[in-house]
MILOSE-146130 format. One record per residue (C-alpha): x, y, z; residue number from 0. Coordinates in Angstrom, 2 decimals, padded with zeros to 5 digits. Layout:
BEGIN
+---------+---------+---------+-----+
:      c1 :      c2 :      c3 : pos :
+---------+---------+---------+-----+
:       X :       Y :       Z : NUM :
...
+---------+---------+---------+-----+
//
This chain:
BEGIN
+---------+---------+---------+-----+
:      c1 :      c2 :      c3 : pos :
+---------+---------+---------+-----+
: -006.24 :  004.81 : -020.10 :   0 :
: -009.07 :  002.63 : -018.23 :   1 :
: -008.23 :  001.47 : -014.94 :   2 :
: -010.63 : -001.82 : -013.97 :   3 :
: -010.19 : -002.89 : -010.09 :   4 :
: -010.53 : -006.51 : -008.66 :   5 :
: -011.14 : -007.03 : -004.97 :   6 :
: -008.49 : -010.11 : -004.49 :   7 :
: -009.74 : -013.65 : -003.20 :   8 :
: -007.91 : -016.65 : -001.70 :   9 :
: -007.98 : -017.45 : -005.07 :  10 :
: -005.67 : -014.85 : -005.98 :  11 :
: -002.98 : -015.64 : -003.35 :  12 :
:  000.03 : -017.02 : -005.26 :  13 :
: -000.61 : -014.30 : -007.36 :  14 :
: -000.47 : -011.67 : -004.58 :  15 :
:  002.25 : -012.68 : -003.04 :  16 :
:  004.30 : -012.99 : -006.20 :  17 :
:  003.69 : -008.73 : -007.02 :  18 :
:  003.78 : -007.78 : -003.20 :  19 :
:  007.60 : -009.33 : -003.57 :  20 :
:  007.94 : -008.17 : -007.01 :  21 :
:  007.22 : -004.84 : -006.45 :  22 :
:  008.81 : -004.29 : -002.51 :  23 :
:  012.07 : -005.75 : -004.16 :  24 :
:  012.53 : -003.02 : -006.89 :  25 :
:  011.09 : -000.45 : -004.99 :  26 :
:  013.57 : -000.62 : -001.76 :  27 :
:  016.30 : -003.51 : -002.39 :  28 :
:  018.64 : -001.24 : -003.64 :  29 :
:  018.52 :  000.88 : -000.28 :  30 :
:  018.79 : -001.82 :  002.19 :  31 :
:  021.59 : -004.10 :  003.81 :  32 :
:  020.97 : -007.36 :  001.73 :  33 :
:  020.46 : -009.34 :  004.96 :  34 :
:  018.18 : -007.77 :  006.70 :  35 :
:  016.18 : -007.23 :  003.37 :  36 :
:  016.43 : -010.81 :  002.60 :  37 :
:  014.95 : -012.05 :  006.42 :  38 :
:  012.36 : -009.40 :  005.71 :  39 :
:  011.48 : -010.58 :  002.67 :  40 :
:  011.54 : -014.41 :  003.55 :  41 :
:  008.62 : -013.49 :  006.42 :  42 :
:  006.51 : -010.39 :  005.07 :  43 :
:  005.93 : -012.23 :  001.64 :  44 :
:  005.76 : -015.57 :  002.81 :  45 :
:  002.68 : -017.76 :  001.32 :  46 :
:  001.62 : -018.21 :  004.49 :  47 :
:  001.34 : -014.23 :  006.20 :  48 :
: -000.59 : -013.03 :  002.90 :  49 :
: -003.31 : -015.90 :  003.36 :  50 :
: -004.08 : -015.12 :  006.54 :  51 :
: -003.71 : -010.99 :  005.48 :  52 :
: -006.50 : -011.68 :  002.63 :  53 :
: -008.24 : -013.90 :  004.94 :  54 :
: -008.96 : -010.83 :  007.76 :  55 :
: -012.02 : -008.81 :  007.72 :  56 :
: -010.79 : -005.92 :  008.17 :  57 :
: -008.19 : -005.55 :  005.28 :  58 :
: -008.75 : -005.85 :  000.86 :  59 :
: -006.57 : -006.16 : -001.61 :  60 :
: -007.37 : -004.97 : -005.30 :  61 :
: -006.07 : -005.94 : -008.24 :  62 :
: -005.45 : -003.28 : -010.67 :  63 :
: -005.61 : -003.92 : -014.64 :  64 :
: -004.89 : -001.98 : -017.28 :  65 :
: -006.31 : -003.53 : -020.73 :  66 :
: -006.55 : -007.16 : -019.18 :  67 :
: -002.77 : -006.60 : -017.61 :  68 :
: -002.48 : -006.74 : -014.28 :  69 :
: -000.22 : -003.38 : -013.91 :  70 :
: -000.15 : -003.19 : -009.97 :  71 :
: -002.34 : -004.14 : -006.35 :  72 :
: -003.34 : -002.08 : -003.55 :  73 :
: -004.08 : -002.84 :  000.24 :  74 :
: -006.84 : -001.12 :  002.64 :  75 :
: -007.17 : -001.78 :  006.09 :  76 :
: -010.06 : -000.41 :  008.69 :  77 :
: -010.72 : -000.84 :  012.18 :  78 :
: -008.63 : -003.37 :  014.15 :  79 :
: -005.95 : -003.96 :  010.93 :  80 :
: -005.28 : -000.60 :  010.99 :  81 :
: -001.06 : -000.56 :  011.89 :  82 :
: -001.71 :  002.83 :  013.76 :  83 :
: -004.79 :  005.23 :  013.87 :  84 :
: -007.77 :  002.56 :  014.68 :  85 :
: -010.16 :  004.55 :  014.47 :  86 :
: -013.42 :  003.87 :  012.98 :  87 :
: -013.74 :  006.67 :  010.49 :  88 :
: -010.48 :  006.17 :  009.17 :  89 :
: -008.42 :  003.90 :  006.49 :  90 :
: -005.18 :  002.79 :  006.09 :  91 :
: -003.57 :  002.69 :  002.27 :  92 :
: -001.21 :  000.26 :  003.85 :  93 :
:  000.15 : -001.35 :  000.09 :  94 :
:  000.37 :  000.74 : -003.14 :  95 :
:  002.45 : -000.44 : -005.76 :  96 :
:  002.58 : -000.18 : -009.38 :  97 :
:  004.45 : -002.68 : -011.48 :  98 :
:  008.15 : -001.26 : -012.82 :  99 :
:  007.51 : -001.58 : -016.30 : 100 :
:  003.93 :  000.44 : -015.68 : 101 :
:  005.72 :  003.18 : -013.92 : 102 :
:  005.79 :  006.93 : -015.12 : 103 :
:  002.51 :  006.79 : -016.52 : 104 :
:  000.17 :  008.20 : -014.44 : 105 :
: -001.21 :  005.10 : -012.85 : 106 :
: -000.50 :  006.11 : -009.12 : 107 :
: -002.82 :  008.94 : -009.45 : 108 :
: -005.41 :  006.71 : -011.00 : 109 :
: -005.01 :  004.23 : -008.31 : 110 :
: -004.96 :  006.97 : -005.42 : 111 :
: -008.38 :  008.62 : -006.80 : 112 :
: -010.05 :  005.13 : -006.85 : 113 :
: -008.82 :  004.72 : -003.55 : 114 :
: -010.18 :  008.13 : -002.32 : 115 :
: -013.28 :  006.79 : -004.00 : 116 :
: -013.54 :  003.76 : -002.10 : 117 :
: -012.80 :  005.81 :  000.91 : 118 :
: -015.59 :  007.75 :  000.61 : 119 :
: -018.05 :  004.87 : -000.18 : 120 :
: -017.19 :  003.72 :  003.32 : 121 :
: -018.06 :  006.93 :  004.92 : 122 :
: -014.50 :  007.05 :  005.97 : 123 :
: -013.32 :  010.58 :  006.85 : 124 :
: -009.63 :  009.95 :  006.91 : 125 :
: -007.53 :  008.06 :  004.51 : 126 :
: -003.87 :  007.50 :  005.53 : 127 :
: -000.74 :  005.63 :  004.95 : 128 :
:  003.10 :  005.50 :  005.92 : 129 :
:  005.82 :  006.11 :  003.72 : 130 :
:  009.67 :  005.80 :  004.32 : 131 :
:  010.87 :  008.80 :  005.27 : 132 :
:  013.95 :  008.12 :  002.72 : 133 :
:  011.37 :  007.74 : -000.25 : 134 :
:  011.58 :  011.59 : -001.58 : 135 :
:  009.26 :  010.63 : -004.41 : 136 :
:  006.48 :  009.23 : -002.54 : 137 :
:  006.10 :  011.98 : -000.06 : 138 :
:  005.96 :  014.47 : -002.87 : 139 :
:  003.43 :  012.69 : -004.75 : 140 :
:  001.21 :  012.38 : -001.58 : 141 :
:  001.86 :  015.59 : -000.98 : 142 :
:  000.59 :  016.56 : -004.40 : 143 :
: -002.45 :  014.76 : -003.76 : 144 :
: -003.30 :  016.46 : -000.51 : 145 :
: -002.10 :  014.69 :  002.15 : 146 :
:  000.04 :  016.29 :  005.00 : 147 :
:  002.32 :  014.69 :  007.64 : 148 :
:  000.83 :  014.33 :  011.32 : 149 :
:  003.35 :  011.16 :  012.39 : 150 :
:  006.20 :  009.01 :  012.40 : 151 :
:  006.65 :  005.20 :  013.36 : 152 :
:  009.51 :  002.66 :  013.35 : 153 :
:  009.03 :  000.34 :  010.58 : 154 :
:  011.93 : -002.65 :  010.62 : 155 :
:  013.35 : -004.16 :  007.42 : 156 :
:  015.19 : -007.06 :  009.41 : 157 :
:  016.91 : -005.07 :  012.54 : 158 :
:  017.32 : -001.82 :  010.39 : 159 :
:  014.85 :  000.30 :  012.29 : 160 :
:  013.54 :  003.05 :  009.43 : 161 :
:  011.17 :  005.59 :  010.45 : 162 :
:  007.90 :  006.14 :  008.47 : 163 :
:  006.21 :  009.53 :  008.24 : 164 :
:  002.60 :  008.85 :  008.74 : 165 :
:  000.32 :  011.15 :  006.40 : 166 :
: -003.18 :  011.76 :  005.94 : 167 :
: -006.27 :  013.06 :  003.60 : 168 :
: -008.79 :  014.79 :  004.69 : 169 :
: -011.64 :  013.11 :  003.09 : 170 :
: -014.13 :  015.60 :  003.84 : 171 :
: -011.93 :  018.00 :  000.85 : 172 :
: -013.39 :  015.76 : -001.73 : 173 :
+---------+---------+---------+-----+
//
């Protein structure tokens, strides 16, 4: 199954912002009080916050097709975009998300090796991201794929202060 990766433009905003919702929405609505999911909805996805997201430096989103279907996006951030660890051999995997109908097919892993890739092609010796400490799944798929907890932080869906584990891979294993 070939995987073919587009580095998103301000061209591609609308489109962004339309999966980033897409996707957040059926991965976490169902776990969340409706209000504060709604208010955090309303201001992480607006039009707006992901123009001026694609528009920093620092931070890429990629497009991910499979056969000319765009099946799912990912975000990287380095240096100052970086939510937590700033440092300058390091990388966040801040957004990874695969579309609901693409799910179960092995996609994730695709998308996590090309990350690693890109990683590397940086000279970046740390990749790592945060992941809800609720989301069972996720951790054990990172975990899978090598990386290990070495954090938490508050992340806020409205008020409802969740905690995030932070994990990382070490980059140098590849």
């Amino acid at each position: 199954m070939e995987l073919t990766y587009t580095k998103c433009s301000l061209d591609d905003v609308e489109q962004l912002r339309l999966i980033s919702e897409q996707t957040f929405v059926n991965a976490f609505e169902k776990d969340n009080d409706p209000t504060d999911f709604k208010d955090y909805i309303e201001k992480a996805f607006a039009l707006k916050k992901i123009k001026s997201e694609l528009l920093n430096p620092y931070s890429d989103f990629y497009f991910v097709y499979r056969n000319d279907e765009l099946v799912g996006y990912f975000k990287l951030n380095v240096l100052s975009a970086q939510s937590d660890v700033k440092r300058d051999d390091s990388i966040e995997l801040e957004r990874i998300y695969v579309l609901k109908e693409y799910q179960n097919l092995g996609l994730g892993e695709q998308f996590l090796n090309h990350i690693k890739k890109i990683a590397k092609e940086k000279n970046k010796k740390m990749l790592w991201l945060g992941v809800w400490e609720e989301n069972k799944r996720a951790i054990q798929f990172y975990r899978r794929h090598g990386f290990q907890k070495f954090d938490t932080h508050p992340y806020f869906i409205g008020t409802d202060e969740q905690t995030d584990w932070l994990m990382r891979f070490d980059l140098s294993t590849l």
